[in-house]
Structure formats: structure tokens, C-alpha cells
C-alpha positions as CSV (number, residue, x, y, z in Angstrom):
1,X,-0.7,46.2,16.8
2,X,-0.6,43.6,14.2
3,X,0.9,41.1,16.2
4,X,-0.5,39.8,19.5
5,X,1.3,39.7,22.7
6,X,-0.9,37.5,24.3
7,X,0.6,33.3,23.8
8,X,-2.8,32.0,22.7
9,X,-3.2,34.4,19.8
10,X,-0.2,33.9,18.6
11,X,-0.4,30.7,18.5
12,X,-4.0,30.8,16.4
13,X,-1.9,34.0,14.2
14,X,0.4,31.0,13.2
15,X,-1.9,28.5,13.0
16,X,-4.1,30.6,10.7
17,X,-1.0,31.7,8.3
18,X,0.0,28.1,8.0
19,X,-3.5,27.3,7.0
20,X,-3.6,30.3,4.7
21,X,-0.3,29.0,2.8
22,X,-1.2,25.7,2.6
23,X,-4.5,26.4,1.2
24,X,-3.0,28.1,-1.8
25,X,0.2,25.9,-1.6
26,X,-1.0,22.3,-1.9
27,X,-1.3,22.6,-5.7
28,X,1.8,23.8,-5.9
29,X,5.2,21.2,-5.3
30,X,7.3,23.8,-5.6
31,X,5.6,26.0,-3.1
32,X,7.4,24.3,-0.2
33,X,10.7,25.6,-1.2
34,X,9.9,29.5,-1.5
35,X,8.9,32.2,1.2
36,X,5.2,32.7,1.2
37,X,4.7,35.6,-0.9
38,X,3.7,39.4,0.7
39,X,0.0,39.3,-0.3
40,X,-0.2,35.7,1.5
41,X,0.5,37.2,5.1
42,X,-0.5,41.5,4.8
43,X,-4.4,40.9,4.6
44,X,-4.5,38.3,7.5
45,X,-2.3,40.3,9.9
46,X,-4.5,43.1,8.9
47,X,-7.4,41.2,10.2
48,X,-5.5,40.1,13.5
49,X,-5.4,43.7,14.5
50,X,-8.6,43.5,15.2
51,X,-8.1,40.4,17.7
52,X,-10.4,38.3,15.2
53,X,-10.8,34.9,15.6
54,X,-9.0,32.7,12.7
55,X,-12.7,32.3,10.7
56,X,-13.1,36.2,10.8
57,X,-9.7,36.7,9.7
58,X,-10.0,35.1,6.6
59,X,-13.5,36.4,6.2
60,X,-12.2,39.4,6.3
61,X,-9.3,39.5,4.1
62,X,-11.3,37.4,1.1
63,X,-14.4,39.9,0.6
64,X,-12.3,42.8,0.0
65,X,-10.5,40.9,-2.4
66,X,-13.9,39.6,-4.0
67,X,-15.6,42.4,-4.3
68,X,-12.6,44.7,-5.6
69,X,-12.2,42.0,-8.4
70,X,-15.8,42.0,-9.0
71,X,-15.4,45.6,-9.8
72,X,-12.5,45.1,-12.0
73,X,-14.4,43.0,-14.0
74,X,-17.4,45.0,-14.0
75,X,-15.1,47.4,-16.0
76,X,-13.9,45.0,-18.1
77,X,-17.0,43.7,-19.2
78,X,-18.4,47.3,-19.7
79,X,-14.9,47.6,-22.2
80,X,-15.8,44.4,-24.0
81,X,-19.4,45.4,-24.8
82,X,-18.4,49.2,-26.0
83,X,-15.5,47.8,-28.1
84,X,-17.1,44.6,-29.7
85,X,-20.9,44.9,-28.8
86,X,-22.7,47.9,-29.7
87,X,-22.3,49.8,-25.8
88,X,-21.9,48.7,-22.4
89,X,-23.2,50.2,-19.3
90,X,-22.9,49.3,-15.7
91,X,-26.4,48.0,-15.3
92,X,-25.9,45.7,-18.0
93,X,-22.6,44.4,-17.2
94,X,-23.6,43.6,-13.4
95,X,-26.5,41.3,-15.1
96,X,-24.3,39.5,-17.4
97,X,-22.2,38.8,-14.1
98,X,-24.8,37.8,-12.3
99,X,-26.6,35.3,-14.6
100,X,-23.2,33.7,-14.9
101,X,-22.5,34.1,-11.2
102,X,-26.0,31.7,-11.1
103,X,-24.1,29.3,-13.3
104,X,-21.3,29.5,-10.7
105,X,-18.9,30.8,-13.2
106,X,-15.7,32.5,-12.3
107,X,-14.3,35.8,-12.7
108,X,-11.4,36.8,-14.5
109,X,-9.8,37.7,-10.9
110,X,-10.6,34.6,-9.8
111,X,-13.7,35.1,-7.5
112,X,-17.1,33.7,-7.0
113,X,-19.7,36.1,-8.2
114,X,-22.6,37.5,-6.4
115,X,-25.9,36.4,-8.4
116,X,-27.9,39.4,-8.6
117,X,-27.3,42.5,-10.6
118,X,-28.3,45.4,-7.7
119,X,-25.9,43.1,-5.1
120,X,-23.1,43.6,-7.3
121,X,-23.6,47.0,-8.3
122,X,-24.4,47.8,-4.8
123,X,-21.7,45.8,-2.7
124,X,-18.7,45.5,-5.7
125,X,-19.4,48.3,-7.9
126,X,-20.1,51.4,-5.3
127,X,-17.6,50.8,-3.3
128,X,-14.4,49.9,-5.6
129,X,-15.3,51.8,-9.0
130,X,-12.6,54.5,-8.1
131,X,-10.1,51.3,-7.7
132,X,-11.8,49.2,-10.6
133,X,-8.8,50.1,-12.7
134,X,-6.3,48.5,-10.8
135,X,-8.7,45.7,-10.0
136,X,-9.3,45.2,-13.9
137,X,-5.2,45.4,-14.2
138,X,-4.8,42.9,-11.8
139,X,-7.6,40.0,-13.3
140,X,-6.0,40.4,-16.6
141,X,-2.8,40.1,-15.3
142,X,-3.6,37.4,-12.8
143,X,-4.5,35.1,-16.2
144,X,-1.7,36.3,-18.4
145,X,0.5,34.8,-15.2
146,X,-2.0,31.3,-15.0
147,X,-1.7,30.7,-18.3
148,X,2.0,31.1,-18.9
149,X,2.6,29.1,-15.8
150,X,0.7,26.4,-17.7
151,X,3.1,25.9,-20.3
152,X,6.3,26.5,-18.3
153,X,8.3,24.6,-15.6
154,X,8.8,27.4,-13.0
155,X,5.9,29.9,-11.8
156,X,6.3,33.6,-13.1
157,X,6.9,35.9,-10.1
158,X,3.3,37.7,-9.8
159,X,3.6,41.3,-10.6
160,X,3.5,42.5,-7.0
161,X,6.9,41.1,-5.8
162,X,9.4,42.9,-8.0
163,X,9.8,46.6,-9.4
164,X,9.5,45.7,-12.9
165,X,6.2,43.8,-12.8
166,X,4.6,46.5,-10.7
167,X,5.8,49.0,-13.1
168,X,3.8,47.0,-16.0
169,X,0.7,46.1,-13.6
170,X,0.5,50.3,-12.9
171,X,1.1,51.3,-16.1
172,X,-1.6,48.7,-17.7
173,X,-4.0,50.1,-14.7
174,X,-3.0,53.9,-15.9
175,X,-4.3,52.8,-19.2
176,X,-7.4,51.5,-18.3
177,X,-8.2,54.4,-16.3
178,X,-7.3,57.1,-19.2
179,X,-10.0,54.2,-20.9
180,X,-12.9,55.0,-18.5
181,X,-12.1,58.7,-17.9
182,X,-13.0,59.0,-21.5
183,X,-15.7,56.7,-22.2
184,X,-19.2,58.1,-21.3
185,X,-21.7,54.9,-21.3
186,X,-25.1,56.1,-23.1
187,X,-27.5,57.7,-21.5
188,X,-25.2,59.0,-18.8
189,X,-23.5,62.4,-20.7
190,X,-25.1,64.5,-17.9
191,X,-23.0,62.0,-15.2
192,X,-19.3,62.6,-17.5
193,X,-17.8,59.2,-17.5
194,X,-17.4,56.1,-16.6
195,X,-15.1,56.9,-14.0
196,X,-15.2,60.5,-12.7
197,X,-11.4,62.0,-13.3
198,X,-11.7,63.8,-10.0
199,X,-12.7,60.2,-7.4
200,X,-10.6,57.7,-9.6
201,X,-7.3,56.5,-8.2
202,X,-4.5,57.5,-10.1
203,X,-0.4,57.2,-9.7
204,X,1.3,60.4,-9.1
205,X,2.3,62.7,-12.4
206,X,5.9,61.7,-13.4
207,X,6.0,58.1,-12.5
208,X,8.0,55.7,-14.5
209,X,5.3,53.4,-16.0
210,X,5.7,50.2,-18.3
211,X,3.7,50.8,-21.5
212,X,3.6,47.4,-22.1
213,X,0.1,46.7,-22.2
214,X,-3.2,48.9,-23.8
215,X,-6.9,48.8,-22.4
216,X,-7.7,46.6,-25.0
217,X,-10.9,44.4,-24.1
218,X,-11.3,40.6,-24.8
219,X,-14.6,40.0,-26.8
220,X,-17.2,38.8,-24.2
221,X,-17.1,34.9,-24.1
222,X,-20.0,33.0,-24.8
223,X,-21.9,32.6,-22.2
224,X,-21.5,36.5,-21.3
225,X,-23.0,36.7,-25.0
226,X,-25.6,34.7,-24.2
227,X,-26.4,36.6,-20.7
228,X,-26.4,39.9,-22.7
229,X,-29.0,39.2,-24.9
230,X,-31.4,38.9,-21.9
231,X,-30.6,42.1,-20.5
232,X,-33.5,44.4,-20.5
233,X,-33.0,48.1,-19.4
């Protein structure tokens, strides 16, 4: 069930939604004269199957979130260091997160960082690596749409609520994946790569993608930089 017979927690369902939209909403002038979006409501009323009160709900449907974009960028950062800085590993790219996560910098999803390196490669990085592709897709995608929105009138539609845009966002996360399949970080050739063909999520052969967008990686910013010179293996 995903909706609950009983009065009362229906009542807190609503109240928790409206909270929800709000939240992300009040920014937003516009906001109040669009339906809330799918991704506003589907995590939440996953969380009220479990007859969870309203804090465990939201509990519930941000560290998902968190940690899958914590993963995403955990690839990204591994990208950026192979491309522009001589190799990247996991290990190395889960300190560079967390020294910035202790200088409460953000993710490129959008999420607070943990701030130590075996937290986020055991609570982001285990769990999501077969899904870091689409999580890296999504971060990069997530700032293309924040940044254009800066400098136009009316919000882009986010890639997940029309065909088009979730053709581009799976056929950018395709190409990230084909990115990791192949890379194979030093030190680990008797692991294969980055992300094991065989585990790794992967759209069904045959499906229309967007080629709009490569795996290329962003240069580490500074303060990354800064962060990987300290990293010791």
C-alpha cells in the first residue's frame, strides 16, 4: 500500500508532501503555478509504505538520494584525475571528497558529503558503484539545468519529466559507463575495471539513446586540487 487508509495518516501523508514541495518550492515564484514534479511525491510515498512517521519519511527518501550522488561523483572525480591528473583511483577520489566534505563543500548532485574517506567508500561507493553511472549523469545534468536556469526566465524541464530529456540523460549515463568498463584504475588489472561489465546497470541493447553528451570529465576544481595533493596511498 502506498497510501494509508487510516484518516490520521493521511492526513500527516499530506501534510508531509506539502512540506516536501514547499521546501523545494519557496525559492521558486513560479513553483506555485505548476504540478509538483514526479520525483517530488515517488520517494515519500515509498517511505509511507512503511507506515513511517513524516521525520522517517524524509529520512528515508534523502539518504538514498545522498549516497547515490555521492557515488556519482566518486566516478566523476576518479574521470577528472585519469583525464587531467596523472590517474585516479577510488581510494583517492573518496579523500578528496571527504577533505572537502570537512570544508562543507557540495557535490555536484547537490548533497552534503560524508567527511571521511572509508564512510564514503563504504556507505556511497559499495553500495551504488553498479548505478554510479546514472548517478554521475544525473549531477552533471542537474548543473547544466541550474545553470541555464540562471540565465533564463522560465526553468528547463529536468530531464526526468519528458521522453526527450531521458533519452539524453540515459544516453550520457551509457557513455559514462562504456567510460568505466574500460578504464582499469592502477594497481587494480587483476580486479578488470572500474566498473565490472557483468554488475553495472545498463539500458537494454537496441534502445534509442541521445548522443548528445560524451564522458568527458571537468578538470578537478581547486580545492579538489588542493585535497589531492594530500592524498597518500
Amino acid at each position: 500500500m502506498t497510501y494509508p487508509t487510516n484518516e490520521a495518516r493521511q492526513a500527516e501523508l499530506h501534510h508531509t508532501l506539502a512540506v516536501d514541495f514547499y521546501n523545494g518550492a519557496k525559492d521558486d515564484p513560479t513553483a506555485w503555478q505548476r504540478q509538483p514534479e514526479p520525483t517530488q511525491v515517488q520517494a515519500l510515498l515509498g517511505g509511507r509504505h512503511h507506515e513511517a512517521s513524516d521525520t522517517e519519511v524524509f529520512q528515508m527518501a534523502r539518504t538514498p538520494w545522498q549516497r547515490g550522488s555521492i557515488a556519482g561523483e566518486v566516478l566523476i572525480v576518479i574521470a577528472s584525475l585519469a583525464q587531467h591528473h596523472g590517474g585516479g583511483s577510488v581510494n583517492k577520489a573518496c579523500h578528496i571528497l571527504a577533505e572537502a566534505g570537512k570544508a562543507g563543500v557540495l557535490t555536484s548532485g547537490l548533497a552534503s558529503l560524508y567527511t571521511h574517506q572509508k564512510t564514503i567508500h563504504k556507505l556511497a561507493w559499495e553500495p551504488y558503484w553498479s548505478v554510479a553511472h546514472l548517478w554521475a549523469a544525473h549531477n552533471l545534468m542537474q548543473n547544466f539545468r541550474v545553470s541555464e536556469e540562471a540565465r533564463i526566465a522560465h526553468p528547463l524541464r529536468p530531464w526526468w519529466t519528458d521522453r526527450d530529456g531521458f533519452t539524453r540523460f540515459l544516453g550520457f549515463a551509457e557513455a559514462w559507463r562504456a567510460w568505466g568498463e574500460s578504464y582499469i584504475p592502477h594497481g587494480r588489472k587483476k580486479y578488470g575495471p572500474l566498473l565490472l561489465p557483468q554488475e553495472t546497470w545498463r539500458v537494454p541493447d537496441g534502445t534509442p539513446l541521445s548522443q548528445e553528451y560524451a564522458a568527458t570529465p571537468p578538470s578537478l576544481a581547486p580545492l579538489y586540487k588542493k585535497h589531492h595533493q594530500t592524498y597518500k596511498a
